[in-house]
Every structure is written in structure tokens, then in C-alpha cells.
C-alpha positions in Angstrom: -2.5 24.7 -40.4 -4.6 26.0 -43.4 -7.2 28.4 -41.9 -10.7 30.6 -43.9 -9.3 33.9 -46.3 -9.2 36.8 -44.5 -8.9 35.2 -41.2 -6.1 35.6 -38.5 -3.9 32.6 -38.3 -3.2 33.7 -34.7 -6.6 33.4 -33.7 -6.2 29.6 -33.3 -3.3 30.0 -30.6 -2.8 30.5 -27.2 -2.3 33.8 -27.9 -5.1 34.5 -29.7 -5.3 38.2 -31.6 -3.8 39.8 -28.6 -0.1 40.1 -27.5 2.7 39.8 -29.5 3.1 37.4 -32.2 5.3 35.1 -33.7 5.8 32.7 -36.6 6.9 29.8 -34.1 3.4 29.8 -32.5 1.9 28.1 -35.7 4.2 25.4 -35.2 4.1 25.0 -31.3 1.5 21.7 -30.5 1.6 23.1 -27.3 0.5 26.8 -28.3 -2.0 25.6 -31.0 -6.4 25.5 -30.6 -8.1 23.3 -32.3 -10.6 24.4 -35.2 -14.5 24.4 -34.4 -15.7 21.6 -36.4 -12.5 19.9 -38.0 -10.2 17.6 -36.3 -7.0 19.2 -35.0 -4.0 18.6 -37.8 -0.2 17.9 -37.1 2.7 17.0 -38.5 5.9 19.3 -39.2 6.6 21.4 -42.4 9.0 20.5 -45.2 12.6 21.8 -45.1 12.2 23.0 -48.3 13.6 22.3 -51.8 17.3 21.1 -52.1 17.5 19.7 -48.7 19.0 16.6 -48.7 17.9 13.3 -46.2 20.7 11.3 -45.0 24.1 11.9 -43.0 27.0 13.4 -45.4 30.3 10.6 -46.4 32.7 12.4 -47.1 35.5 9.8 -46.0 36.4 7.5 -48.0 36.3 4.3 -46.0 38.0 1.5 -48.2 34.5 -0.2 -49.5 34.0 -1.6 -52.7 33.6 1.8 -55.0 37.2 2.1 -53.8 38.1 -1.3 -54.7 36.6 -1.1 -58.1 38.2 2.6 -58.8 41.6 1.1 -57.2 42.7 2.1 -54.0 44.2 5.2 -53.5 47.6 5.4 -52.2 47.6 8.3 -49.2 44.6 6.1 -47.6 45.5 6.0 -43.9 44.9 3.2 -41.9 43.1 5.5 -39.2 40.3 6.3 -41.6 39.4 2.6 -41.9 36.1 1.4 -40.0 38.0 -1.3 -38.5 41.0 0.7 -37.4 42.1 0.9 -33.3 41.4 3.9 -32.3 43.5 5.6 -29.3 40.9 6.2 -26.5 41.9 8.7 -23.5 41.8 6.9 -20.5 39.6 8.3 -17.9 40.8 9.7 -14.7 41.1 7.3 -11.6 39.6 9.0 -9.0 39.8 6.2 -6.3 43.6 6.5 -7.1 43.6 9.9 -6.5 41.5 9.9 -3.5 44.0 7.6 -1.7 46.9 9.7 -2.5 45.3 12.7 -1.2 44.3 10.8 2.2 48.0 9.8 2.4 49.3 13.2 2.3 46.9 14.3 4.6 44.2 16.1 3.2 40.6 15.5 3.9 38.4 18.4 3.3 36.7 19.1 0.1 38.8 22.2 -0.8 41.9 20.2 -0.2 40.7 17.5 -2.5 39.7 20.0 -5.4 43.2 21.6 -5.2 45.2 18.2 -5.0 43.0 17.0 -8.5 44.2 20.6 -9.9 47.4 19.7 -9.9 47.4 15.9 -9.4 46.4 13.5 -12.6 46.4 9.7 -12.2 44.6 8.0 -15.3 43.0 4.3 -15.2 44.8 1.8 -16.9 43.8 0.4 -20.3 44.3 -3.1 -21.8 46.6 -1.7 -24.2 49.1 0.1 -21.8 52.5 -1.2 -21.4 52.1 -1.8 -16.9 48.8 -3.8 -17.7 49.1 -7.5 -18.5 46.4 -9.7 -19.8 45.2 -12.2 -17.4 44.5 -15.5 -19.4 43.4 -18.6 -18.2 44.2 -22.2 -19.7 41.8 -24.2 -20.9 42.1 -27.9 -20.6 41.5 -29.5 -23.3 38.6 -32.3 -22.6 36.7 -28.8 -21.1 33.4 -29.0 -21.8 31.0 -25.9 -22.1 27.6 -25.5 -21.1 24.7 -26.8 -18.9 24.8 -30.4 -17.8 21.5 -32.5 -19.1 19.0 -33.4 -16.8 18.9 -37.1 -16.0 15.9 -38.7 -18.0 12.7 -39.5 -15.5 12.9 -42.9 -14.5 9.6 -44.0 -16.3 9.9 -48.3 -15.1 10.2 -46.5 -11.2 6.9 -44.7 -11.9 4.8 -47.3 -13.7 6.2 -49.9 -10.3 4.6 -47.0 -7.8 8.4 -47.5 -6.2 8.4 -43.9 -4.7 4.9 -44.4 -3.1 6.2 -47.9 -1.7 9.2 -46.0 -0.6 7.3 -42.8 1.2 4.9 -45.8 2.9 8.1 -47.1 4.2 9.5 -44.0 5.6 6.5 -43.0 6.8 6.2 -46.3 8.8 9.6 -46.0 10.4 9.2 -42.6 11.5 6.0 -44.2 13.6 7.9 -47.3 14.9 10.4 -44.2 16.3 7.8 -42.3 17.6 6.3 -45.6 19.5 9.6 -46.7 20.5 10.5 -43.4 22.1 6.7 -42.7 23.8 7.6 -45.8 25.5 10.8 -45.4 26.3 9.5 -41.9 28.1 6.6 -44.1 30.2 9.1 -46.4 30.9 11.4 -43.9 32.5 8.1 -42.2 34.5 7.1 -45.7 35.8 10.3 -46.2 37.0 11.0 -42.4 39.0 7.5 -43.4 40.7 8.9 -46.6 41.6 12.1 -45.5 43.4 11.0 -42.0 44.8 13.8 -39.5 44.0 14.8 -38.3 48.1 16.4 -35.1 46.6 13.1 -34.3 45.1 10.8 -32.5 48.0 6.6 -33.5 47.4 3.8 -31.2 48.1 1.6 -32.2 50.7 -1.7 -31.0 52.0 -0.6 -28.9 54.4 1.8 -27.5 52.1 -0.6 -26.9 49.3 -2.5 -24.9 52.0 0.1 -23.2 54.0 0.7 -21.3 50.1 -2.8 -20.9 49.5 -4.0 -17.5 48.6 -7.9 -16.3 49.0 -9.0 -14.5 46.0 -9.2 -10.6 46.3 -12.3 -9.2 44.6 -11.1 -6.0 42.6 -11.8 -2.8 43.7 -14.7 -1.7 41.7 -14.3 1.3 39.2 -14.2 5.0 40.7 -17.2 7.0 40.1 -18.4 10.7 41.1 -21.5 10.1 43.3 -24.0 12.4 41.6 -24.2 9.7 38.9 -24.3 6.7 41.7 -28.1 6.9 42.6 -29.4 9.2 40.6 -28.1 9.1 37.2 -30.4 8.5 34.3 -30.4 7.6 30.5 -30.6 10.2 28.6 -32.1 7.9 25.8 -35.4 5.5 26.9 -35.8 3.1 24.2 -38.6 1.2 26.4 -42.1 2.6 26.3 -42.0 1.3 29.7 -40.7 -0.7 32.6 -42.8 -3.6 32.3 -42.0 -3.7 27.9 -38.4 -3.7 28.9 -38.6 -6.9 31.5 -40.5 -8.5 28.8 -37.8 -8.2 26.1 -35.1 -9.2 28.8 -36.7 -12.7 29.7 -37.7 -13.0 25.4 -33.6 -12.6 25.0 -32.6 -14.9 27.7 -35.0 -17.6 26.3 -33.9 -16.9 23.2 -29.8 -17.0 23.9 -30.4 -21.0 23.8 -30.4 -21.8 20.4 -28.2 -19.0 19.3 -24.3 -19.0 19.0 -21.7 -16.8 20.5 -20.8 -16.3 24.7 -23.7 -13.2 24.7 -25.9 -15.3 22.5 -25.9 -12.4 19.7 -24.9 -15.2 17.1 -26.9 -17.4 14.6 -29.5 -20.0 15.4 -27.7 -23.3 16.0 -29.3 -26.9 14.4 -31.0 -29.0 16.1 -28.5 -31.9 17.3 -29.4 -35.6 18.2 
């Protein structure tokens, strides 16, 4: 960041012209101040002259500078792009966990010991106990998604699936009618031929398992505030204002909606 002559680079950090300083603080977006008056700058330095952009090839890979130089005769089929490279397998750990559980060992230190001196690797495609599982193909297979039948367009233009929802629509109603009287049918005849297993109420009965109503117990309250309890708030400039609003509120509660007749005004009707 270019700064005035003669001033302190450092001023413009974190830092400022106290503590200790260091070169990486002009470099640090998160250490740097913005200038008064110019927008703040960033970017990173040049590496300096003879650097060189780009990864290094040193291997000679078989391309076509080493087909039109001729082809050198210690070239190794392991430093060809396109050669098989032998991959360690990784460790089977499920493996291993069953073979310590067989031998009996189930705590964590156990475990850690048994891996130490245990090693079971997961099988690769290429060793010689793994087979490769391939399945035949007939031939008249055919691959990908089967095509969608093409809309019927002559079934549209006829209205045939409106025709054919009328219709189901119309059965479902002759079952409906069919099974209503079937049910009345069925009623008419239990009245007819009174079921003598079945016992009938009768007055006496009804009356013998009559219950009178029971009032509730009204709500429990201390009996200072029975007779003489007041409101503390009187919104009524007196007795006689506050009968007057009741009866205006009752008369009003006809044309209004709601059970307390707190609601909207309700139309006229005919």
C-alpha cells in the first residue's frame, strides 16, 4: 500500500505506531486501516523476478515431443498416464471388529491392542479371492425409459371420459338408493315383528331412572367481600347513567350478532 514521504507505513494498521512491528502486517487484510480519503487497495505482491507460473514436468509421459524425438528405450510403463497403478487397500475395520468380538474382547483398550497387532485389509477388484460378479445380458434387452402412450386426442374431442364419470357417478347413486332402502326395509320389518329378546322402555321405566337436576354449588367466597365489597373503579357518574346504558345495550343486542350481542349490526331480512 503506497503511503505520503516521510510517513509511517504502520500507522495504517492495527497496530498503529505502537507495539512491535512487522513486515507481514502490511500484507494482513485483516491487520490493515483504510486511508482517509482514498478507497482501501488490495491485491497481493509479485513473487518477484525469475519466478516461474505453472506446475514443473519433469516426467516424460510418452506425448507427442517424445513421439517426434523417438521414444526412448528405458521408458517404463509405470510412468505412463494411463498406467494401473497399485493402490493399498484400506484396512477393514468391520472385519476386525468381528474378530475381536469372537475372541472376546469388548472394551476400547482391548480393541486398540487387538488392531496393534491384528491387520485385515478390504478386498480390491484386482485381488486373486475376489471375483467379478457379471451379469448376462439378453440380447433383445432394451435400455432406457419406456414412452408414454400418446393422449387419445378422438376420446377427448367425443367428451368420452365425461360420459364415463356421468356414468359412474350415476351408479354409485342407484347403490346408495338401493342400499337406503334396503336399510328402511329392514326397520319396517323389526317394527313389524317386535324382537321378544329386545326389552322396551316404558313410562314408568323412563321415570323410575329419572334424575332431578342438582344446581351446583355456587363458588366459595370470603364473606368480607359478600355484602360489602366495592369496585375499586366507578366508570358510571351515577346509578341512574348506569341503568340507562344497561337498557340502551339490551335494546341494542337485537340487531347485533354474537350470543352477548357484542358483534356487528345484522341486515335487515324479509
Amino acid at each position: 500500500m503506497a503511503t505520503a514521504v516521510g510517513q509511517n507505513p504502520f500507522n495504517l494498521t492495527a497496530a498503529g505506531e505502537l507495539g512491535s512491528h512487522r513486515e507481514t502486517m502490511l500484507d494482513n487484510e485483516l491487520l490493515l486501516r483504510t486511508e482517509l480519503g482514498r478507497p482501501k487497495r488490495r491485491g497481493y505482491g509479485s513473487p518477484g523476478e525469475g519466478y516461474i507460473f505453472g506446475r514443473p514436468n519433469d516426467a516424460r509421459h510418452g506425448g507427442a515431443d517424445d513421439a517426434l524425438h523417438g521414444w526412448p528405450r528405458n521408458l517404463s510403463t509405470t510412468t505412463l498416464p494411463f498406467a494401473k497403478k497399485d493402490k493399498n487397500a484400506s484396512r477393514d475395520f468391520m472385519a476386525l471388529n468381528k474378530a475381536a468380538v469372537q475372541n472376546g474382547l469388548v472394551t476400547a483398550g482391548e480393541n486398540y491392542e487387538f488392531r496393534a497387532t491384528h491387520d485385515v485389509r478390504r478386498k480390491t477388484a484386482g485381488s486373486e479371492n475376489t471375483r467379478l460378479r457379471t451379469r448376462r445380458i439378453p440380447p433383445t434387452m432394451v435400455f432406457g425409459i419406456s414412452t408414454r402412450p400418446s393422449t387419445p386426442i378422438f376420446d377427448l374431442l367425443e367428451h368420452k371420459y365425461q360420459d364415463k364419470w356421468l356414468q359412474q357417478r350415476r351408479q354409485q347413486e342407484l347403490a346408495k338408493r338401493k342400499e337406503e332402502t334396503q336399510k328402511r326395509k329392514h326397520l319396517w320389518d323389526m317394527k313389524q315383528k317386535r324382537n321378544p329378546s329386545k326389552v322396551y322402555e316404558t313410562r314408568a321405566s323412563l321415570l323410575r331412572t329419572y334424575q332431578n337436576p342438582v344446581e351446583d354449588a355456587p363458588l366459595w367466597q370470603m364473606p368480607k367481600f359478600k355484602s360489602s365489597a366495592k369496585p375499586s373503579l366507578e366508570t358510571f357518574r351515577s346509578p341512574q347513567a348506569r341503568e340507562i346504558a344497561f337498557r340502551n345495550f339490551e335494546s341494542d343486542q337485537i340487531s347485533r350478532k354474537g350470543k352477548l350481542g357484542h358483534g356487528t349490526y345484522e341486515p335487515a331480512v324479509n
